[in-house]
NUDOVEX-212570 format. One record per residue (C-alpha): z, x, y; residue in three letters. Coordinates in steps of 0.001 Angstrom, whole numbers, plus 524288, in hexadecimal, padded with zeros to 5 digits. Layout:
% NUDOVEX-212570
ZXYALA ...
***
This chain:
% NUDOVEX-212570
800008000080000UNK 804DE80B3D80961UNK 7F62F810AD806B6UNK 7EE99806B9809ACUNK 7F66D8041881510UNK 7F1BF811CB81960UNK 7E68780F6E81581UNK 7E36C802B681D8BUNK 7EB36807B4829DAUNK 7E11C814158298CUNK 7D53780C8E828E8UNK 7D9CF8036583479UNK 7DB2480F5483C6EUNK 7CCBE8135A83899UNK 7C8A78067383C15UNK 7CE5D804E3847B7UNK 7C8BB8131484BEDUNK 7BBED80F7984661UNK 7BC928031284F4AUNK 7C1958099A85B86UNK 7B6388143E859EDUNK 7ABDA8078385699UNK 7B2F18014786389UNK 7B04580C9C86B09UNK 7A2DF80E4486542UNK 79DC28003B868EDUNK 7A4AE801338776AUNK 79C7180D21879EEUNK 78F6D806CC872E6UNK 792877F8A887B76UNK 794EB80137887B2UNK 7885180A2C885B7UNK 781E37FB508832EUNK 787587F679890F6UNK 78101803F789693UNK 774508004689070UNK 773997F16889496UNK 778F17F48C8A224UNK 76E187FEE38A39EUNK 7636B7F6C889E7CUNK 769897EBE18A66DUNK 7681E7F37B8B311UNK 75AF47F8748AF95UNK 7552A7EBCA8AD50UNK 75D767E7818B9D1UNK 7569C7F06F8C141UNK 748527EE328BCD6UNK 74A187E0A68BFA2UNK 74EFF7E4A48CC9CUNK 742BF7ECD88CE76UNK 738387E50E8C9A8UNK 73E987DAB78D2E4UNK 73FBA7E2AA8DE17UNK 7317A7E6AB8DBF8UNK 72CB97D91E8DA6BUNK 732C57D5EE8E76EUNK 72F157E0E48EE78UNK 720CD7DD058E957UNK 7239B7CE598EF06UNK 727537D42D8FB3DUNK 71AC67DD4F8FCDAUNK 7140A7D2038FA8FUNK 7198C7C956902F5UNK 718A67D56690CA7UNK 709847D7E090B70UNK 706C37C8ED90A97UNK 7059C7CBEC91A47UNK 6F9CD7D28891CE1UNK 6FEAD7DA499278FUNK 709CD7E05192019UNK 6FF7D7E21491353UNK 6F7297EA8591E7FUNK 701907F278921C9UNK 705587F79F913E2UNK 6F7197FBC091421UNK 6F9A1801BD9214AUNK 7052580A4691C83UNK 6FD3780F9C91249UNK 6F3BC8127D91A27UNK 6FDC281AC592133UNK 701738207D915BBUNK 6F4918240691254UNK 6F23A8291E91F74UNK 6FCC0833D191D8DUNK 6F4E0838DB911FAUNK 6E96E839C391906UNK 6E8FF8493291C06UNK 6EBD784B2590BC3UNK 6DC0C84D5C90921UNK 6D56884DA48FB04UNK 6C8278516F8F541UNK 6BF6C844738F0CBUNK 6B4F1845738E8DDUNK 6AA9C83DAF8E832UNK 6A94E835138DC11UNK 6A0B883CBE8D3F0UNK 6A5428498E8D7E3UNK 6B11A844FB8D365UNK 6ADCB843AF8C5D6UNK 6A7E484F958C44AUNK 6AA9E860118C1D1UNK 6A6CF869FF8CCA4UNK 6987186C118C75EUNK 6946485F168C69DUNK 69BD585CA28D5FEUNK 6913E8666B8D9ADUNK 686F78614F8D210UNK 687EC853D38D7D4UNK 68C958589F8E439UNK 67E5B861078E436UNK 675C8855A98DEA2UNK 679EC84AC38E6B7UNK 677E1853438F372UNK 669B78565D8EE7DUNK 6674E848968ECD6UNK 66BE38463D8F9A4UNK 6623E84D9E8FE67UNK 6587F84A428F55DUNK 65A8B83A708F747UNK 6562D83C7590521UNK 6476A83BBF900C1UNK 6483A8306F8F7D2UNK 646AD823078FBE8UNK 64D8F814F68F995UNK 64433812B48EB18UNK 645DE821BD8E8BAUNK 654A7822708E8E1UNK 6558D815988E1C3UNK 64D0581A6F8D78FUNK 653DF826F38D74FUNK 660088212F8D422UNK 65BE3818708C77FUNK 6569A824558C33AUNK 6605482DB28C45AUNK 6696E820298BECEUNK 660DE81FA38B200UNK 66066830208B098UNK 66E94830078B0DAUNK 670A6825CB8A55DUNK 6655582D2A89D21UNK 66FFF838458A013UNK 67B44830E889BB9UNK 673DD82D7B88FEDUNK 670E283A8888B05UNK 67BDA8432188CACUNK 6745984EEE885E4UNK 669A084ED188EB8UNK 674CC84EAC89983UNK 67D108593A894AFUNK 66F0B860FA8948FUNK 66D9D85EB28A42FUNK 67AE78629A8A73CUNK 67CFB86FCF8A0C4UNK 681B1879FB8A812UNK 67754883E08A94BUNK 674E288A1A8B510UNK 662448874F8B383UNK 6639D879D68B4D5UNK 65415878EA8B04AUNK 656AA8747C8A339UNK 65DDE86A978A759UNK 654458666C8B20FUNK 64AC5865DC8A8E8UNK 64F3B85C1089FB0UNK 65406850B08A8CDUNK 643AF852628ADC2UNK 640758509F89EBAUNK 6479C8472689E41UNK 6451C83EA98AA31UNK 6396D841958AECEUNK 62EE2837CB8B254UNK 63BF082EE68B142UNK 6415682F388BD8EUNK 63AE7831E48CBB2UNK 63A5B83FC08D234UNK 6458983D878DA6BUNK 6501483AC88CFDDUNK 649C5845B88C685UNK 64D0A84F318D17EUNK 65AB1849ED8D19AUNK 65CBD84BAC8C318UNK 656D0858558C3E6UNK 6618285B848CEBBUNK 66D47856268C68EUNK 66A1885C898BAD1UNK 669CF86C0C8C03CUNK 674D286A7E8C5D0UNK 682AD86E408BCE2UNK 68B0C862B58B8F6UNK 69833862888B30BUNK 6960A857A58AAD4UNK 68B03852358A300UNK 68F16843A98A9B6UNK 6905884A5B8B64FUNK 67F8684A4A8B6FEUNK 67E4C83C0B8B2CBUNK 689B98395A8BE63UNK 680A7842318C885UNK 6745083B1E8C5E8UNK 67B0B82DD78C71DUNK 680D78331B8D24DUNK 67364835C18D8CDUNK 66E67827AF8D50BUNK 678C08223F8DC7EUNK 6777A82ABE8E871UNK 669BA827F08E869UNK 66D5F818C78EA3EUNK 67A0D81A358F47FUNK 66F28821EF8FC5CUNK 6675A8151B8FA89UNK 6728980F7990018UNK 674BE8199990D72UNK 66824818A7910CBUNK 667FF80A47912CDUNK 6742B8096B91859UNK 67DB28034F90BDEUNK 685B180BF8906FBUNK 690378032790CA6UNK 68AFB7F7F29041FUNK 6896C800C98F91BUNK 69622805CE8F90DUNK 69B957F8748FA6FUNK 694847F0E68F037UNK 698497FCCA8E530UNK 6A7057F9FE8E992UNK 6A6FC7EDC98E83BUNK 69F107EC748DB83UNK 6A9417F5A38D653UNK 6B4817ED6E8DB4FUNK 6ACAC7E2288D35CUNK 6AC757E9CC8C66EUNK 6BBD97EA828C77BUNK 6BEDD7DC758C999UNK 6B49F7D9148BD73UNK 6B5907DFB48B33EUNK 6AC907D85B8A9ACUNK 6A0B47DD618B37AUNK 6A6FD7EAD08B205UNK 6A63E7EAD08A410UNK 698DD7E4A28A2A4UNK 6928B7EDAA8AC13UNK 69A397FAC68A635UNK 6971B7F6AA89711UNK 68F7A802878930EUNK 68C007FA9C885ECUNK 682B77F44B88FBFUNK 6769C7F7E989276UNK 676588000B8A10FUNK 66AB07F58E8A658UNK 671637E90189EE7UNK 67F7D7ED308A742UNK 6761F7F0278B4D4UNK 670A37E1D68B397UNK 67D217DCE08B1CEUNK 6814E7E5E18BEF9UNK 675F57DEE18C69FUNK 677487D1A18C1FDUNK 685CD7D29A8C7CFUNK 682957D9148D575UNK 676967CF698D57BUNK 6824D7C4FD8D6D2UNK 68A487C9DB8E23BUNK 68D527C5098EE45UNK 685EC7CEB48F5ADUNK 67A967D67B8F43FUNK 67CAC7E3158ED88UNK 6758B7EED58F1D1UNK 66B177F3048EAB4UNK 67118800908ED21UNK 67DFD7FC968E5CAUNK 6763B7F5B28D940UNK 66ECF801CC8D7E1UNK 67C59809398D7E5UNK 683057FF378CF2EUNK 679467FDFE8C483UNK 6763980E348C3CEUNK 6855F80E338C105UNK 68679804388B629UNK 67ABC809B48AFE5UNK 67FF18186B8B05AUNK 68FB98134A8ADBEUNK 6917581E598A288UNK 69D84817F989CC8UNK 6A3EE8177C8AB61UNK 6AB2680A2F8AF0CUNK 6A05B801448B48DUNK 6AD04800008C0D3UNK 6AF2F80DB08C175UNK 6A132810398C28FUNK 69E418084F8CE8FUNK 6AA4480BC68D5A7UNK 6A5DD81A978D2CDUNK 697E3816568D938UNK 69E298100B8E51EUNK 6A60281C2A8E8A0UNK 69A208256E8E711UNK 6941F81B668F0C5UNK 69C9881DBF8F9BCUNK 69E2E82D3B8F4F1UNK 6905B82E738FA1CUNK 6959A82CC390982UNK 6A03383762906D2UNK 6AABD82D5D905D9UNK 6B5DA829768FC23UNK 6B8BE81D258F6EBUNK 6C861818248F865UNK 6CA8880C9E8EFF3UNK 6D5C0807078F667UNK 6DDBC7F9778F223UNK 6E4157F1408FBE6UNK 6EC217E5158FB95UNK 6E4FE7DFD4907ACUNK 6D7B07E1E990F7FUNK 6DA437EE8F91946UNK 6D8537EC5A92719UNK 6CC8D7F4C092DBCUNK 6D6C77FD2E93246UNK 6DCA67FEFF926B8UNK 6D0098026191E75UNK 6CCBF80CAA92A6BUNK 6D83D81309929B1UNK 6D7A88146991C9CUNK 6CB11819B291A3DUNK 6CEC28229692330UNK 6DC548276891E05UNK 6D50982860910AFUNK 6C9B8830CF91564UNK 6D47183B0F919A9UNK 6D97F83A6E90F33UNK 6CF7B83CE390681UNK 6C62D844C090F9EUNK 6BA9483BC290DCDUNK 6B5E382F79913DCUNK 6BD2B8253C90D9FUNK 6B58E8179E90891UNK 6C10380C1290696UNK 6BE9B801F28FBBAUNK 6C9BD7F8368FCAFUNK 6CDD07EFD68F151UNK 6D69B7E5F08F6B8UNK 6E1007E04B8EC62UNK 6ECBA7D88B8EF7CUNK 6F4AC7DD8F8E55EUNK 6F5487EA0C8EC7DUNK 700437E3108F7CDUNK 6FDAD7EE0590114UNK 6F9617FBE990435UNK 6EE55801F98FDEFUNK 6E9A4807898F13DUNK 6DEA6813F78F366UNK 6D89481AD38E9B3UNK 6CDB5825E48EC3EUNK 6C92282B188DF8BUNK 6D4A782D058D759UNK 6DD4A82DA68E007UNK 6E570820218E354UNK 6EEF881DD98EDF9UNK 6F58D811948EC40UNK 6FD2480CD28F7B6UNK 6FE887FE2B8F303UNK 70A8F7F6CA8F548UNK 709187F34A8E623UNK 709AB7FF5E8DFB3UNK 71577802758E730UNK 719EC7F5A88E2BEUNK 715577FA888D5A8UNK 71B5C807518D5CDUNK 7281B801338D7FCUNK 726E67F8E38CCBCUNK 72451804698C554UNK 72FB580BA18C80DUNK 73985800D78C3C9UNK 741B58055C8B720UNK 73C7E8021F8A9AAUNK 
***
């Protein structure tokens, strides 16, 4: 009896040890737990907070801008801003340079000044015809990428190479656009595709002189724009006029058909420059393509195009002083295409090439959004 009173009394006192320690145990696990839910608590405290605070400060803006006069001024403090960047200066290629290594810059650079020249002696048929030509050559090009890489190598007796493209087109195309071809192909390119992009090059400055000489490259300029603002808002025509699977003439009917049915008369200049690009698209975006064409439009005066968003349409003041500011900045003369979108609130959204400065009232909006805790 004495033992198993021993007994009993010892395994009470483990017990009771075991349950102090188990005790102890579960009030460190329950506290750790009220750490946890009080953190997670807070955090999801504080999102709320944030996403609310955002959502009104977005009500606000918008309540803000809703008065044109105050929507100006954001537009005006950028501006400012901008202004103080002004004296910053940077190099800006034009489009196709841009694209390309140093021998084919000096290649093109070379070839489009002799054509310059050149052009001077042809007339309104002879630069048309030029340009279909040198249109056509450049897909044969595209086609056969051995008979390309042939034209472009690297040896100093360009002969060889001169040679061949007259094998190959002559009694094709008129004496005019054989000289051109002849031109292109002794000069040293970086890139097979860099030839086919010089020839197409010279089609198209053989039309935009169309253009200068009768006094449109205004129009010209304009129409490309907004045909390329068109291809963004509908895709479907995008898609139809870029499908590759499609026969080059089957997707330029389709081209003509649509600028057959706009408001205003396109000119002639522009369908000319339009169909030559969906016929030589070489797996490019029909979108990109035409938005490409528009800026070496307006490449051709020396200028830069600035694609630039705004909530609102800019006063005359505004768009003045911003061409301006913009031309300092880059060192060029400056071309504005506005895109005007709502959603924007205020300020203004530029982008030169790659390079995008976004002053918009919603991407700081945004940006705050984005900074809220997970």
């Amino acid at each position: 009896m004495e033992e198993a009173r021993t007994d009993a009394e010892r395994i009470a006192e483990q017990l009771e040890a075991q349950a102090d320690v188990e005790a102890e145990r579960i009030k460190m696990q329950g506290a750790r737990q009220v750490d946890l839910i009080r953190a997670q608590l807070t955090r999801q405290l504080r999102l709320e907070l944030g996403h609310e605070s955002v959502r009104q400060a977005r009500e606000l803006v918008r309540n803000h801008v809703a008065d044109q006069a105050q929507q100006s001024a954001t537009v005006d403090r950028f501006l400012d801003q901008l202004d103080a960047m002004a004296p910053a200066t940077a190099d800006v290629d034009y489009p196709l340079l841009a694209k390309m290594r140093s021998a084919s810059r000096r290649a093109l650079t070379s070839l489009v000044d002799w054509f310059g020249t050149m052009a001077q002696d042809l007339d309104h048929q002879g630069l048309t015809t030029l340009a279909g030509e040198l249109v056509s050559v450049a897909r044969l090009l595209d086609r056969e990428a051995v008979v390309t890489r042939y034209l472009t190598v690297p040896a100093e007796d360009a002969t060889p190479r001169i040679r061949l493209i007259e094998r190959l087109v002559s009694g094709k195309v008129g004496a005019p656009t054989l000289e051109v071809l002849r031109t292109a192909v002794s000069k040293r390119w970086s890139a097979n595709s860099d030839l086919i992009d010089a020839i197409e090059h010279v089609s198209r400055q053989a039309l935009l002189e169309l253009a200068e000489r009768a006094g449109q490259v205004d129009e010209v300029e304009d129409q490309l724009f907004r045909f390329s603002r068109i291809l963004d808002v509908q895709p479907r025509l995008a898609i139809l006029l870029g499908d590759c699977a499609v026969p080059a003439e089957g997707r330029v009917r389709l081209l003509r058909k649509v600028l057959e049915r706009a408001d205003s008369t396109v000119n002639p200049v522009v369908v000319a420059l339009l169909s030559h690009t969906v016929e030589l698209l070489r797996g490019q975006a029909v979108e990109e393509a035409v938005l490409f064409l528009a800026e070496v439009a307006v490449a051709r005066r020396g200028e830069i195009v600035a694609q630039v968003g705004a909530a609102a349409e800019l006063s005359d003041a505004q768009r003045t002083r911003l061409t301006e500011v913009l031309s300092r900045i880059y060192g060029h003369p400056v071309t504005v295409q506005l895109h005007i979108d709502a959603a924007l609130l205020g300020g203004l959204s530029i982008a030169v090439g790659d390079e995008v400065i976004d002053g918009t009232l919603s991407s700081r909006l945004a940006a705050a959004a984005a900074r809220l805790p997970d």
